[in-house]
Structures are given as structure tokens and as C-alpha cells.
N, C-alpha and C positions, 0 to 999 in steps of 0.2 A: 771356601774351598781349601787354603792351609789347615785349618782345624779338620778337617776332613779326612785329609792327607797324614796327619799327626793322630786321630784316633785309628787310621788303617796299618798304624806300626802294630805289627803282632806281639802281645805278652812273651818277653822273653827273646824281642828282638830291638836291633835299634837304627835311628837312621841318621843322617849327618842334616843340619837347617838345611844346603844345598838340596841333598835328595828329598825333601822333604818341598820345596821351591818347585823343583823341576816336577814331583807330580803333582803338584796342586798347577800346573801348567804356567807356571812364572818361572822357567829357569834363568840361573845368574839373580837371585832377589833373596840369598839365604839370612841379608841382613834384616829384610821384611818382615822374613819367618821372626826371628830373632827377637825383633819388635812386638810382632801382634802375641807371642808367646807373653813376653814381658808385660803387654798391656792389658793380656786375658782376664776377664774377671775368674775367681774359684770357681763360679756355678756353672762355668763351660766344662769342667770336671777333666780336663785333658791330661794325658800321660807324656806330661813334659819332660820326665825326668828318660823318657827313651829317644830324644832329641839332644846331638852331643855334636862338636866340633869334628871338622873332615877330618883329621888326624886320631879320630876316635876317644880324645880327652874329655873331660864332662869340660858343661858349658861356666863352667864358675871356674875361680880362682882357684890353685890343689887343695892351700889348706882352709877354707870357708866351709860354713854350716851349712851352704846352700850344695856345694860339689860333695860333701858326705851324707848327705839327703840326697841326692840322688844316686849316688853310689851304691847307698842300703836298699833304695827301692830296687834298683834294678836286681842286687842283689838276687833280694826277695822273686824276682820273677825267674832265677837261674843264671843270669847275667856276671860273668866273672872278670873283673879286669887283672893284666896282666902288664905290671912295672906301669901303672898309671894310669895305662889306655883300655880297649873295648877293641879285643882281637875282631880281625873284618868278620869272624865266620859268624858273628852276631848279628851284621847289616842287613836287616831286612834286604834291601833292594839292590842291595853289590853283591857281585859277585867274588867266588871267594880267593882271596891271596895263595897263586899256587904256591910258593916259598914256605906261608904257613900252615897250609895243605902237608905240606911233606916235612918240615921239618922242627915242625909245631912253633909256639908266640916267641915273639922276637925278644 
């Protein structure tokens, strides 16, 4: 059901382990996600790199080969961060920051 939940993030969108818990129907288990992402074998083929921290940070360390591997993939699908993070108007499943609605990334 999380693999599920994590293939239903749209190309070119992203969602936080949390949002990603709660619709695989385990909310409050984002460390779960977290887990089963990490223990995933490759041939599950999942777009983990569109799965990031509530604050919109990637899930790695800033400067690691794993957070600029995901940073290019998203890249790649239109995905732009802004001073580090992954503006909400990216989140799949949130709704958007009217602050950054109007007065554009923080």
C-alpha cells in the first residue's frame, strides 16, 4: 500500500513520508515510509527521489550524493527548489501556501 501511495505522486510533483503514511492509510507512520523506502529492493522501480521531508528539504543530508541525486532527478521532471527547499506548490497532496501564492518562494 506505501509503494502504492509513492508510485501515485505525479511526475513533476512531491509529497512529504507523512503525506505519503496517511494515504497509504497509516497516518502518524512517516518513519515507516521512511523505512520500507530504504529497504526497497531497485526492481520495485519507485520514485523515491519525489518523497522529501515536511519542511520540503530532500531526505538526505545538504551536501551528500544521495540529496544531489535527488535534487537532479526532480530537477529533470520540472521540480525547482528555492534556498534549499521544494516550494508547497509542488506537493502533490497539499494545498497551496497562500503567502507563497501571493508573494511568491520564501
Amino acid at each position: 500500500v506505501v509503494f502504492q501511495a509513492i508510485r501515485a505522486i505525479p511526475r513533476g510533483r512531491v509529497a512529504a513520508y507523512g503525506e505519503v503514511a496517511a494515504r497509504a492509510g497509516l497516518p502518524g507512520r512517516a518513519r515507516l515510509v521512511g523505512r520500507l523506502l530504504r529497504e526497497s529492493p531497485r526492481s520495485a522501480r519507485l520514485p523515491w527521489h519525489r518523497v522529501l521531508r515536511a519542511d520540503g528539504r530532500p531526505a538526505f543530508p545538504a551536501d551528500s550524493e544521495q540529496a544531489r541525486e535527488q535534487l537532479k532527478r526532480l530537477a529533470a521532471e520540472g521540480v525547482e527548489p528555492a534556498g534549499g527547499r521544494i516550494p508547497a506548490r509542488y506537493f502533490a497532496w497539499r494545498s497551496v501556501d497562500i503567502d507563497e501564492a501571493l508573494w511568491g518562494p520564501r
